[in-house]
Residue frames relative to the residue before (quaternion, step in Angstrom):
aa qw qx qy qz dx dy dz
X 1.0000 0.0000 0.0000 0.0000 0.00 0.00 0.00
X 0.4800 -0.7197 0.4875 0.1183 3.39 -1.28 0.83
X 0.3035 0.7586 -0.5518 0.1674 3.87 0.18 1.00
X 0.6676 0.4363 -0.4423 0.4103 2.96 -1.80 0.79
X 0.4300 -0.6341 0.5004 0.4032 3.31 -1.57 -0.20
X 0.2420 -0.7480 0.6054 0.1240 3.28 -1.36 0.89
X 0.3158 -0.7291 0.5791 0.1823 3.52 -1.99 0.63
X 0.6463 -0.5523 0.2405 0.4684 3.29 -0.69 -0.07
X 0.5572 0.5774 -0.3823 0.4582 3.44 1.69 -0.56
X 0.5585 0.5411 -0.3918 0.4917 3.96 1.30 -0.87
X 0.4463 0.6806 -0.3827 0.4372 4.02 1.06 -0.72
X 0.9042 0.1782 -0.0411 0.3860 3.11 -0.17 -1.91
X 0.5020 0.4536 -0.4449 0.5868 3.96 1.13 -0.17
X 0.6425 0.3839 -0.4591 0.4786 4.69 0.57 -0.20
X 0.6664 0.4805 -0.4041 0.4022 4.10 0.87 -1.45
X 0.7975 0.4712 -0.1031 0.3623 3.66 0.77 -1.93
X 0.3459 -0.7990 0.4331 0.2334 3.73 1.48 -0.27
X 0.2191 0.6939 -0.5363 0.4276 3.25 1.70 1.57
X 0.2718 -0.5767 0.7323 0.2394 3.01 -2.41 -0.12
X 0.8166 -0.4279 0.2223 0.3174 2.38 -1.75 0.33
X 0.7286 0.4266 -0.2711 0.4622 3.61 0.71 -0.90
X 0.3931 0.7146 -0.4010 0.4171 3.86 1.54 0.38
X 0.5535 0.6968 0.0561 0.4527 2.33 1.54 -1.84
X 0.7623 0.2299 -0.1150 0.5940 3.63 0.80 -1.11
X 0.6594 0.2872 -0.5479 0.4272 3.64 0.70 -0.13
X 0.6249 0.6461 -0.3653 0.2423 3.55 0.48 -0.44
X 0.4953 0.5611 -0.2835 0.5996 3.32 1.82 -0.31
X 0.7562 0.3521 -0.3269 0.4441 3.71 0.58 -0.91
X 0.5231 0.5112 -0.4778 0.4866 3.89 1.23 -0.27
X 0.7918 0.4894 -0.2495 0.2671 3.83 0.65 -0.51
X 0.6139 0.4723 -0.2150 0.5948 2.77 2.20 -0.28
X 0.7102 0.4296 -0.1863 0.5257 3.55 0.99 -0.72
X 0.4905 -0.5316 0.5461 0.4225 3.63 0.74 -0.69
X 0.7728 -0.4071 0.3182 0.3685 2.68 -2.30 -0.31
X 0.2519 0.7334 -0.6277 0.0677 3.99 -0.88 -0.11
X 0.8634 -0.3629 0.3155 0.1529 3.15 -2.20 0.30
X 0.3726 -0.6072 0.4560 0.5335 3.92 -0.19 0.46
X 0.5574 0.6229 -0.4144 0.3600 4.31 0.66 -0.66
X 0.5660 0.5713 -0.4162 0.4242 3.80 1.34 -1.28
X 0.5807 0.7161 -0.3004 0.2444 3.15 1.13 -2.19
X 0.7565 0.5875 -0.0738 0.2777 2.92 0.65 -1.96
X 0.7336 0.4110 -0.1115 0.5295 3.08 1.23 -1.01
X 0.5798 0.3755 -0.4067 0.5978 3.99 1.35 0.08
X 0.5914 0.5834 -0.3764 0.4103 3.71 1.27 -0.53
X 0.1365 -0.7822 0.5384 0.2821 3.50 1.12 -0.98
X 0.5722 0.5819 -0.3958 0.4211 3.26 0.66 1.83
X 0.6873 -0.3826 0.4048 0.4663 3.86 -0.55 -0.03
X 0.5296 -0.5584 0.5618 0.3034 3.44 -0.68 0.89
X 0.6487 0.4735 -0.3533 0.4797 3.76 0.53 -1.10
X 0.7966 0.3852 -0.2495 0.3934 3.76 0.28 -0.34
X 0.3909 0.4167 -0.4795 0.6661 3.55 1.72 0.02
X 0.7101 0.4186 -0.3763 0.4230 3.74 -0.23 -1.02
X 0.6359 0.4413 -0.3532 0.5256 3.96 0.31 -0.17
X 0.7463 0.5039 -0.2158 0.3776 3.53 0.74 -0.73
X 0.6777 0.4715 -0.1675 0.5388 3.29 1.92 -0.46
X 0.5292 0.5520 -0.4010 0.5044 2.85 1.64 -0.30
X 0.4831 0.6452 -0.2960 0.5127 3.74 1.30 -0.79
X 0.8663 0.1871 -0.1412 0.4410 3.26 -0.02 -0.89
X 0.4214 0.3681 -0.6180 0.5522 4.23 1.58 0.25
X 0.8357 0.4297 -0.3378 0.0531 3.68 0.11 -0.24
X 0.4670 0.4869 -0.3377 0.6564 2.60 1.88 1.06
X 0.4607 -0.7663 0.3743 0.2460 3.14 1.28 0.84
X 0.4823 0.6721 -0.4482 0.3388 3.98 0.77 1.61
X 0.5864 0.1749 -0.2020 0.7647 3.25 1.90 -0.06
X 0.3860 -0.6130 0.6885 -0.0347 3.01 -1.72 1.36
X 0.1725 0.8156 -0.5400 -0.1158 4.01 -0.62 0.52
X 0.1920 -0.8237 0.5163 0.1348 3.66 -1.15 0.87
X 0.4482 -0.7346 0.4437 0.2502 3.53 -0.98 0.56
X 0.2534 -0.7317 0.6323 0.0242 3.42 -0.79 1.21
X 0.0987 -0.8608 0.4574 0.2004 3.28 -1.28 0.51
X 0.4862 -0.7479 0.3828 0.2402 3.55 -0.83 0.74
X 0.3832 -0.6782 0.4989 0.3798 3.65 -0.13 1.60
X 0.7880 0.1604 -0.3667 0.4678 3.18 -2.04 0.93
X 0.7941 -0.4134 0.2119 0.3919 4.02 0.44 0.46
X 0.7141 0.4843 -0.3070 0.4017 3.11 -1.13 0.46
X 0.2044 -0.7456 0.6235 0.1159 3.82 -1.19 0.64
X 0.1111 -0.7545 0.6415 0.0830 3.60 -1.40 0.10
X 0.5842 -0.6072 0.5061 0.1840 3.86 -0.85 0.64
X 0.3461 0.5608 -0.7520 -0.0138 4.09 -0.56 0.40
X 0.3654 -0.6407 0.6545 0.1658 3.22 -2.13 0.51
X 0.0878 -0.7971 0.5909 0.0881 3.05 -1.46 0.81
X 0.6003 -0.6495 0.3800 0.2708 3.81 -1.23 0.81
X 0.4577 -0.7060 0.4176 0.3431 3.40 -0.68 0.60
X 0.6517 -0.4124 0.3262 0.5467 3.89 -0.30 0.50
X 0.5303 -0.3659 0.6367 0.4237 4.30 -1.30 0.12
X 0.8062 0.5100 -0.2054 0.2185 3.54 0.04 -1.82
X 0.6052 0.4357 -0.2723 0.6080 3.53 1.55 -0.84
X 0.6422 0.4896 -0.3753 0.4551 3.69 0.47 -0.74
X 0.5440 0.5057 -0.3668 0.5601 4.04 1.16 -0.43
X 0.7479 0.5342 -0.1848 0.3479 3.52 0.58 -1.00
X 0.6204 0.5849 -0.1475 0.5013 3.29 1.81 -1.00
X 0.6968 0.5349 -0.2110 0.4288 3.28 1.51 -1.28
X 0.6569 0.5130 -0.2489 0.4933 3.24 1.65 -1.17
X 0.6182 0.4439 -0.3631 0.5375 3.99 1.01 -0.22
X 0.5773 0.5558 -0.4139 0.4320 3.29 0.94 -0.23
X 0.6222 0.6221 -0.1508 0.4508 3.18 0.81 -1.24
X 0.7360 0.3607 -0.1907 0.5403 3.24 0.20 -1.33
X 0.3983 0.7368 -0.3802 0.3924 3.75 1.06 -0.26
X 0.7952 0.3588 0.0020 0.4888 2.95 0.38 -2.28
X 0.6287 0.4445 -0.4244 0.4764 3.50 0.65 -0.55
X 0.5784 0.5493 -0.3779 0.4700 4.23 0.66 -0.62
X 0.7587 0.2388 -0.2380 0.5574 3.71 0.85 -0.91
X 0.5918 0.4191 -0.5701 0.3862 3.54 0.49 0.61
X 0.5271 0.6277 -0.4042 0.4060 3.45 1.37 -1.06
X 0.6020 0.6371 -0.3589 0.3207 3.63 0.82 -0.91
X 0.5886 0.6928 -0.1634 0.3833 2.82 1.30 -2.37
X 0.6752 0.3093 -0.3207 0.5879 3.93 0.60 -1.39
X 0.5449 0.6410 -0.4615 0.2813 3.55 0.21 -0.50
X 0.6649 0.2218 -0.1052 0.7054 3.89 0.78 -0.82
X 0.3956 0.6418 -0.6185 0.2214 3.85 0.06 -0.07
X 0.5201 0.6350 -0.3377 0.4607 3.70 1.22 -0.03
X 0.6940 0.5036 -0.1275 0.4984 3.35 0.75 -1.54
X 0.5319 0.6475 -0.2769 0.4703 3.59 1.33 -1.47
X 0.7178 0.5566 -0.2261 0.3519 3.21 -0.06 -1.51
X 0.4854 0.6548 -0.2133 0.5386 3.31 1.33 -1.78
X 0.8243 0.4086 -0.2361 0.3128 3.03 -0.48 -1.43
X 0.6065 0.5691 -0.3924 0.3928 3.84 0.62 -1.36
C-alpha cells in the first residue's frame, strides 16, 4: 500500500531499487556536471569508496554513464556522468507501466490462482 506523501526522489529510489545517497549523488552529477568518483566523494562528504560504490549502483541501473580520460605521460582516470532528468522520467514511466500490465494480468487469473493453491 501507498501512504504518505511522496517526491520524485521517494519515486525513483521505490521504481529503480535506489537509496538515498544514489539518490544524492545522482542529483549532484546533474547539477555539477561530469567529475571523478574522489570530486563525488568530497561534495558527498564521504570516502571516495562509497561515492565509487554508489555509482556503481546507479551505472547499474543505467543513470550514470562513465568515460575514461587519459593522463598525459600515462595512465587513465574515471569521470561520471548523469543520465539526462528527461530519460530517467522516461525509464520510470516504462517501468511503471510495465508493472502495472503484469499486475493487471496478475488480477486477471486471480480466480484460477486461488483454484490452483
Amino acid at each position: 500500500m501507498i501512504h504518505g506523501n511522496f517526491n520524485c526522489s521517494d519515486i525513483a529510489k521505490c521504481v529503480l531499487g535506489l537509496k538515498n545517497l544514489d539518490m544524492e549523488t545522482y542529483k549532484l552529477l546533474v547539477s555539477h556536471g561530469q567529475m571523478t568518483a574522489e570530486k563525488l566523494g568530497e561534495l558527498l562528504n564521504r570516502e571516495r569508496s562509497t561515492a565509487y560504490r554508489s555509482l556503481q549502483n546507479l551505472m547499474s541501473c543505467q543513470l550514470v554513464y562513465r568515460e575514461t580520460k587519459t593522463i598525459e605521460g600515462g595512465g587513465y582516470y574515471y569521470v561520471y556522468s548523469a543520465l539526462d532528468p528527461c530519460k530517467l522520467k522516461e525509464m520510470i514511466k516504462g517501468n511503471i507501466d510495465t508493472w502495472y500490465e503484469k499486475m493487471n494480468s496478475m488480477i486477471e487469473d486471480i480466480e484460477s490462482g486461488i483454484l490452483e493453491s
